[in-house]
C-alpha positions as CSV (number, residue, x, y, z in Angstrom):
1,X,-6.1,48.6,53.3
2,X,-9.1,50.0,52.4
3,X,-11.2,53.2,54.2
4,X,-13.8,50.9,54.9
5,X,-12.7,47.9,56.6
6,X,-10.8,51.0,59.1
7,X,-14.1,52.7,59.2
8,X,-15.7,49.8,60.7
9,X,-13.2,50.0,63.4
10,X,-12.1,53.2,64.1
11,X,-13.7,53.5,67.2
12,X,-12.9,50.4,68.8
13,X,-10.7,50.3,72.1
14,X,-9.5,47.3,74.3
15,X,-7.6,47.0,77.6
16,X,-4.7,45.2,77.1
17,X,-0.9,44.1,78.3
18,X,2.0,46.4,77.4
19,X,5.3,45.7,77.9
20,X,8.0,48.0,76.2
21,X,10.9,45.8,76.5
22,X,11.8,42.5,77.5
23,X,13.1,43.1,80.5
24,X,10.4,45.7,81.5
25,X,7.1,44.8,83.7
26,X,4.1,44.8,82.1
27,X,1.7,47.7,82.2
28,X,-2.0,47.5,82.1
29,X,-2.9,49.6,78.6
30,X,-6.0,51.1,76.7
31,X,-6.0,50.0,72.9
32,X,-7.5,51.8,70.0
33,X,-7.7,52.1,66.1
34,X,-6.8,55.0,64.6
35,X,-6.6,56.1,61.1
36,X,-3.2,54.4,60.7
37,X,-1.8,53.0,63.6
38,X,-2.5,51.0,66.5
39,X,-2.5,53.7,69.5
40,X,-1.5,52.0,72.9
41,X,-2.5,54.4,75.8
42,X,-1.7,54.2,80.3
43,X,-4.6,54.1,82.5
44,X,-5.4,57.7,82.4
45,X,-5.6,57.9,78.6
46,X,-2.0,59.6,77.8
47,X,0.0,57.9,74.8
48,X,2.8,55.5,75.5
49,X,3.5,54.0,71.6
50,X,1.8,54.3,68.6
51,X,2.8,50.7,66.5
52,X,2.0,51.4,62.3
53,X,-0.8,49.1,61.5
54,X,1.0,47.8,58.5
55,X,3.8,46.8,60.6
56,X,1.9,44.7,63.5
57,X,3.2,41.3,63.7
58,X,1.5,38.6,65.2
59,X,3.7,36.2,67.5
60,X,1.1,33.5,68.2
61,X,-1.7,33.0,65.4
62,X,-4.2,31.3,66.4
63,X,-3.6,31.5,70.0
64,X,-5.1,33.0,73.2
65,X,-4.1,35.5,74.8
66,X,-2.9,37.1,71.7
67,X,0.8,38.4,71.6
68,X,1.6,41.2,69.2
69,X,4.8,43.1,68.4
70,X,5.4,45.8,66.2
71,X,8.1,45.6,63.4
72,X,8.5,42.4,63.7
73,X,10.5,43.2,67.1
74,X,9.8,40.9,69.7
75,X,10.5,42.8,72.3
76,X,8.2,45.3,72.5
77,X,4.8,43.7,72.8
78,X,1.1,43.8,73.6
79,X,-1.4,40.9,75.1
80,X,-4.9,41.1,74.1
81,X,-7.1,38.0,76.5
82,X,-9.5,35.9,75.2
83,X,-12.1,38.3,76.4
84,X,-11.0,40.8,74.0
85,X,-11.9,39.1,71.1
86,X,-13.8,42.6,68.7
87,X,-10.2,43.9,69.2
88,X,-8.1,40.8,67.9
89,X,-10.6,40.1,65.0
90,X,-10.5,43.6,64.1
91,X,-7.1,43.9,63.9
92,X,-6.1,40.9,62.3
93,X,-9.4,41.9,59.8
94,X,-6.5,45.4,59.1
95,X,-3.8,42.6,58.7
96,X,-5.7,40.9,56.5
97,X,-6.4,43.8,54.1
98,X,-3.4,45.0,54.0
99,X,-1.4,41.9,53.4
100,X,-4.3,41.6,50.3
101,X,-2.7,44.8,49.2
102,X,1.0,44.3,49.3
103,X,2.9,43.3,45.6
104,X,3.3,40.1,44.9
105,X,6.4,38.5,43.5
106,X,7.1,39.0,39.4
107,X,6.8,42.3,37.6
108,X,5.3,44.4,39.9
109,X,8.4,43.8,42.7
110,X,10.2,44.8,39.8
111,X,8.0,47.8,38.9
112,X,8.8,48.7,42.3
113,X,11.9,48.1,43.1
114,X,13.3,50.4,39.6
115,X,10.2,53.1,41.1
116,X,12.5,52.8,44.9
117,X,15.6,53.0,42.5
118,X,13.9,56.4,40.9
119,X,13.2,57.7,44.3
120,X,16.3,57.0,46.0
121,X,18.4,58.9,42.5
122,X,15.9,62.1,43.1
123,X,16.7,62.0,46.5
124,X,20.2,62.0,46.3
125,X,19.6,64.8,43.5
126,X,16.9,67.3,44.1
127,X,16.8,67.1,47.9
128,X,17.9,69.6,50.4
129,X,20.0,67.7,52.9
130,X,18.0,69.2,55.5
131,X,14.8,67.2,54.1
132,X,16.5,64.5,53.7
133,X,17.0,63.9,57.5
134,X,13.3,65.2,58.0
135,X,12.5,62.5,56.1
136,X,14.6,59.8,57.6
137,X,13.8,61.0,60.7
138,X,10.3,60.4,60.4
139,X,10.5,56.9,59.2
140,X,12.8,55.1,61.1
141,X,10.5,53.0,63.5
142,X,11.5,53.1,67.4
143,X,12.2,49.5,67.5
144,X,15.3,50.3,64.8
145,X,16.0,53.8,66.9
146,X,16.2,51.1,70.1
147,X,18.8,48.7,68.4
148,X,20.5,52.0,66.8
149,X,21.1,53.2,70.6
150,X,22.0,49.4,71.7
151,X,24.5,49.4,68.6
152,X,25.9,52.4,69.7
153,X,26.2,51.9,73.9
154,X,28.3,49.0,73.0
155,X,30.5,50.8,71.1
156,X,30.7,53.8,74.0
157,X,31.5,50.8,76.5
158,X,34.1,49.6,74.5
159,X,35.6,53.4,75.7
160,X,34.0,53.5,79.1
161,X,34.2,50.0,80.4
162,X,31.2,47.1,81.6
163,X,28.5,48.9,82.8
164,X,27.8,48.6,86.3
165,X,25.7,45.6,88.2
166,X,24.8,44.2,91.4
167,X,22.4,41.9,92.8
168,X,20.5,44.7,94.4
169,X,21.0,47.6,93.0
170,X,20.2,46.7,89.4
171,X,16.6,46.3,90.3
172,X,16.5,49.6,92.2
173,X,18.0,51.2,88.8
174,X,15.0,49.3,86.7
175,X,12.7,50.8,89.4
176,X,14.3,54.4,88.8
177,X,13.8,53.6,85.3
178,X,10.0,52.6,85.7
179,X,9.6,55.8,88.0
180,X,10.8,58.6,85.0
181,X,8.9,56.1,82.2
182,X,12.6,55.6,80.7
183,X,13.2,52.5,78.8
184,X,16.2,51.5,80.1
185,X,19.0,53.5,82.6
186,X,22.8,52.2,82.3
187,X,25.3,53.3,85.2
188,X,28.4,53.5,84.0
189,X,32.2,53.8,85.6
190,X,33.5,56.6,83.3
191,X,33.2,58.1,80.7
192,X,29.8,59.8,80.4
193,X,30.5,63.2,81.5
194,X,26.8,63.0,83.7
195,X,24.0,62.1,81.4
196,X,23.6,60.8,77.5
197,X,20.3,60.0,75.7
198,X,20.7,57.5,73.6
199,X,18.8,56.9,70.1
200,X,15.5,54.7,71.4
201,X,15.6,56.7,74.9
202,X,18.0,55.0,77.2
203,X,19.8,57.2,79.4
204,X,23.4,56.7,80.2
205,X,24.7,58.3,83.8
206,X,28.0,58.4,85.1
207,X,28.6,56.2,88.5
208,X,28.9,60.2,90.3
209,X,25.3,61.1,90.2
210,X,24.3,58.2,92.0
211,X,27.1,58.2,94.6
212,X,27.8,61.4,95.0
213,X,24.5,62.7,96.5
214,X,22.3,61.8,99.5
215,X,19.1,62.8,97.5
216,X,17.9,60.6,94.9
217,X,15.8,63.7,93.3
218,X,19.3,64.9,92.0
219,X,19.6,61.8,90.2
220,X,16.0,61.7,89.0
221,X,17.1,65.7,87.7
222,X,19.9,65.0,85.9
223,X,18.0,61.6,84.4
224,X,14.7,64.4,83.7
225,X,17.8,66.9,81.9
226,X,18.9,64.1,79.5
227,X,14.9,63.6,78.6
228,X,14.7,67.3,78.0
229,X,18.3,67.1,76.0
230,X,16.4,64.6,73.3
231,X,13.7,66.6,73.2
232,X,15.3,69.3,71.8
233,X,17.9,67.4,70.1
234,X,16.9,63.9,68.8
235,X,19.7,61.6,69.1
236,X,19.4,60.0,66.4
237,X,19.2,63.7,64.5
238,X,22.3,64.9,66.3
239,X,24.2,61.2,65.1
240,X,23.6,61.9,62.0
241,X,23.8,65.5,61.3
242,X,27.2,64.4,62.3
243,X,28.0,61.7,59.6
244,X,26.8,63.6,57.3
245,X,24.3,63.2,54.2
246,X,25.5,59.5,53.0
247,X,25.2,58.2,56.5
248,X,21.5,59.7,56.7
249,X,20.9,58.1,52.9
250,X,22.3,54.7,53.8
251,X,19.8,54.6,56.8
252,X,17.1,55.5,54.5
253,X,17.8,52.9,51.9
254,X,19.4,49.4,54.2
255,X,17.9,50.5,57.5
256,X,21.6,50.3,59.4
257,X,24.6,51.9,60.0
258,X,28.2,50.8,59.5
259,X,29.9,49.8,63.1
260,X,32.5,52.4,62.1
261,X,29.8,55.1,62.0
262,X,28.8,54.3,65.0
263,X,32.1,54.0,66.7
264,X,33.2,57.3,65.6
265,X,30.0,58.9,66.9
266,X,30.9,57.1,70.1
267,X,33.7,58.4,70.6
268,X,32.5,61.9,70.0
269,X,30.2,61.5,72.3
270,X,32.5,60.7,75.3
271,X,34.8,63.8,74.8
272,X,31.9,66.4,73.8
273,X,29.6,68.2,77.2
274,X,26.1,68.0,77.2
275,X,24.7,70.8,76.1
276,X,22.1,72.7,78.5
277,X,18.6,71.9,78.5
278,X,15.8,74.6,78.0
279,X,14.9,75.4,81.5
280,X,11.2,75.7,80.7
281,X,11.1,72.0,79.0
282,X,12.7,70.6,82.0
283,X,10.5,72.3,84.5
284,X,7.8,71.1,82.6
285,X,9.2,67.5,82.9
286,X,10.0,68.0,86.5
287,X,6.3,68.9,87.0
288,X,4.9,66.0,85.2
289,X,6.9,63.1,87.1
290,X,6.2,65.3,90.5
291,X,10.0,66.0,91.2
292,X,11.7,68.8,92.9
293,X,14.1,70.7,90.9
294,X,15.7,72.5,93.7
295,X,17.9,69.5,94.9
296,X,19.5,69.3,90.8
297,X,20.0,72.7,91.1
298,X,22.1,73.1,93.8
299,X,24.0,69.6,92.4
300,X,24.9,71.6,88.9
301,X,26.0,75.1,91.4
302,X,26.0,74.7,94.8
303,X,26.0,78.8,95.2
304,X,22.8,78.5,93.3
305,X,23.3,81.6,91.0
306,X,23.3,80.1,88.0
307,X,20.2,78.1,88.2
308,X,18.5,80.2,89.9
309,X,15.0,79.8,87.8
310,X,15.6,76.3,88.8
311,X,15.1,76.7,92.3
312,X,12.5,79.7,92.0
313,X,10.4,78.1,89.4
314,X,10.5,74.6,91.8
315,X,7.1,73.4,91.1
316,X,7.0,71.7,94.5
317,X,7.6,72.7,98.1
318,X,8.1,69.0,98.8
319,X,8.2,65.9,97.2
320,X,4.5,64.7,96.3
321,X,6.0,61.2,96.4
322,X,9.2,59.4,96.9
323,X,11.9,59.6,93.7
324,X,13.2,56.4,95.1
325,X,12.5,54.7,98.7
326,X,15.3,55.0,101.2
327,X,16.5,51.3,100.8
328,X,16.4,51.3,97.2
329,X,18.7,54.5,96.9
330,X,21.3,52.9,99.6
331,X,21.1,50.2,97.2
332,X,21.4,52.0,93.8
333,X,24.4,54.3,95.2
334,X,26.8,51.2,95.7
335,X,25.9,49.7,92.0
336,X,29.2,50.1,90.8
337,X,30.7,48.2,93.9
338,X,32.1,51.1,96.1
């Protein structure tokens, strides 16, 4: 793709239809061109996904309302109506430059493939292992982080047992979901010592933190403390700092990882605690989705000593609005059926 056709656009923004998963609502979104991505923005112009411009599929050419998805992952995708129509010229203009750009079959896929070859040997050689997961890291596109934490929930549910359903709480537990802007919350029977962030950002919770407590805000804090968890430790980092180098490698060269990989991580994951999360990111969370901390707290130590910046630092006096309404949280606390 050339600096000009992105020049011409660059400044161009849209409103839109996000939805993040299938099974997610959609969300009315601001879209814009940036320098290499496509950058998909809420209502009051704070990022929710940023989709590679080389990677934006279309599901419906030649179609209106246009349906895009990035990574050619169907389940993340974004609407563009009819009257829209700069937007959807201009970005299938950047599709069509860069598929003008991508090698073509004969020598040069071979040229290429010897060059990836090259790479991958120097790699293996002459870099650090630490730069080596930098690198993966900063690669591996959510929608394979999403199906890397799928992989790896049914291999910890193998250990913990079906997670938990019922006709009215599982909506309640979408609306939770939908409330701290996590993809996707799982309840589950055992297992889980409390929370686990999973690689793509679904949150795992044992069937406790919902039943055990009258105030949903306990739930939402231990939900907000697995958030804060992944953002100091990516999960897909802490996996595979764990499997080592040729784990991180095999990612980087066949995008997947053997089930056994994943099974072992699993079941490291059920026996090991959660570490603590850093109590300034998670008051800085519990500030931004305009929860009380105070409630968590007094969940983690009901004497309150050792959280006590928790409850000092609570950046609200009372609940600016409702974690959860009443009927929803009766709901949600008999998921697992009592």
């Amino acid at each position: 793709m050339t600096k000009t056709a992105l020049t011409k656009f660059e400044r161009l923004e849209a409103s839109g239809l996000w939805r993040p998963a299938p099974d997610a609502q959609r969300r009315d979104v601001i879209v814009s061109i940036g320098e290499a991505t496509l950058t998909i923005s809420d209502m009051q112009d704070r990022p929710l996904a940023h989709w590679s411009l080389p990677a934006v599929a279309r599901l419906n050419k030649g179609k209106r309302p246009a349906i895009y998805a990035p990574d050619g992952d169907p389940g993340e995708t974004l609407e563009l109506a009819e009257s829209e129509a700069h937007m959807i010229e201009a970005i299938e203009s950047l599709r069509a430059a860069i598929d003008r750009r991508r090698p073509r079959p004969g020598r040069l896929r071979l040229v290429t493939l010897t060059a990836s070859i090259a790479s991958v040997a120097a790699l293996t050689v002459f870099w650090l292992p630490g730069a080596l997961l930098d690198h993966t890291l900063s690669v591996v596109p959510q929608a394979k982080r999403i199906e890397i934490g799928q992989q790896l929930e049914n291999e910890l549910t193998r250990l913990t047992g079906e997670p938990c359903h019922s006709m009215l709480a599982t909506p309640a537990l979408t609306r939770l979901a939908e409330r701290l802007e996590v993809p996707r919350l799982v309840v589950l029977r055992g297992g889980v010592q409390d929370t686990l962030a999973l690689p793509g950002g679904a949150v795992l919770l044992n069937r406790a933190i919902v039943e055990d407590f009258e105030d949903p805000d306990v739930a939402a804090g231990y939900v907000l403390a697995a958030k804060a968890d992944a953002v100091e430790r990516d999960p897909l980092q802490v996996l595979l700092e764990a499997q080592g180098t040729l784990t991180t490698l095999r990612l980087l060269t066949t995008g997947a990882l053997p089930e056994d990989t994943l099974r072992t991580h699993a079941e490291a994951l059920v026996v090991e605690p959660r570490p603590e999360a850093d109590p300034e990111i998670l008051l800085g969370l519990f500030t931004y989705y305009e929860v009380k901390s105070t409630p968590y707290a007094y969940a983690l130590d009901p004497s309150g000593e050792n959280t006590l910046s928790l409850i000092e630092a609570d950046p609200f006096e009372t609940s600016p609005r409702p974690v959860l309404s009443d009927g929803d949280w009766v709901a949600l606390q008999g998921i697992c059926g009592g």
